[in-house]
C-alpha positions in Angstrom: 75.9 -14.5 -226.8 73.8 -16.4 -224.0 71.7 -19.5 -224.4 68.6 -17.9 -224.4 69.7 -17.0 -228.3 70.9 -20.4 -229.2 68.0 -22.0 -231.3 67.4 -25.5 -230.6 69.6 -27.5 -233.4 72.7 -25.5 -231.4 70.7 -26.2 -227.7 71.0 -30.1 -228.8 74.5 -30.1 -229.9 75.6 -28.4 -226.8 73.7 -31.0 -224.8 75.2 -33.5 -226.5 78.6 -32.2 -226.2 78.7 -31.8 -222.2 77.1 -35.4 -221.4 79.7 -36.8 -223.8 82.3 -34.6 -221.7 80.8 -35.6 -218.4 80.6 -39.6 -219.7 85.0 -38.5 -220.7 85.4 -37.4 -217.5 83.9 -40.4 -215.9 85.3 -42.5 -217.6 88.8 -40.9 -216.6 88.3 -40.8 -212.9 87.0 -44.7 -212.6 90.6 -45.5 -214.3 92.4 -43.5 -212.2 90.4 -44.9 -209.6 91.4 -48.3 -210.4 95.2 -48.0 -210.9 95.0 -46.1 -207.5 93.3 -49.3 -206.4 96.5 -51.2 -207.2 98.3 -49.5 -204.7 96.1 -50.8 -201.8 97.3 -54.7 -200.8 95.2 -57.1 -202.6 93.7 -58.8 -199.9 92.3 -55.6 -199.0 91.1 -54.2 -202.2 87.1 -55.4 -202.2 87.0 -54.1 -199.4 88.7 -50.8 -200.1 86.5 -50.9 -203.2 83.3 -51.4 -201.3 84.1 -48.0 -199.3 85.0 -45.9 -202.2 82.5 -47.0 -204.6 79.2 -48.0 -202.5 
């Protein structure tokens, strides 16, 4: 099967499915970004933070 034969109900719910996935996915790295963050001394963190997340 290939998109082109999806009708548009089943086009939606797939839409819906991967930004939900990509929001997941987000959501995930930011966390791991920020327990990674508590590695870094905390005097240096903002600016660490700055860097990384512009």
């Amino acid at each position: 099967m290939s998109f082109a034969e999806l009708d548009a109900g089943e086009l939606a719910r797939l839409a819906e499915a991967l930004m939900a996935e990509r929001a997941r996915q987000a959501e995930g790295l930011n966390q791991a970004a920020e327990e990674a963050l508590k590695l870094v001394p905390a005097l240096a963190r903002g600016a660490v933070r700055k860097v990384l997340f512009r």
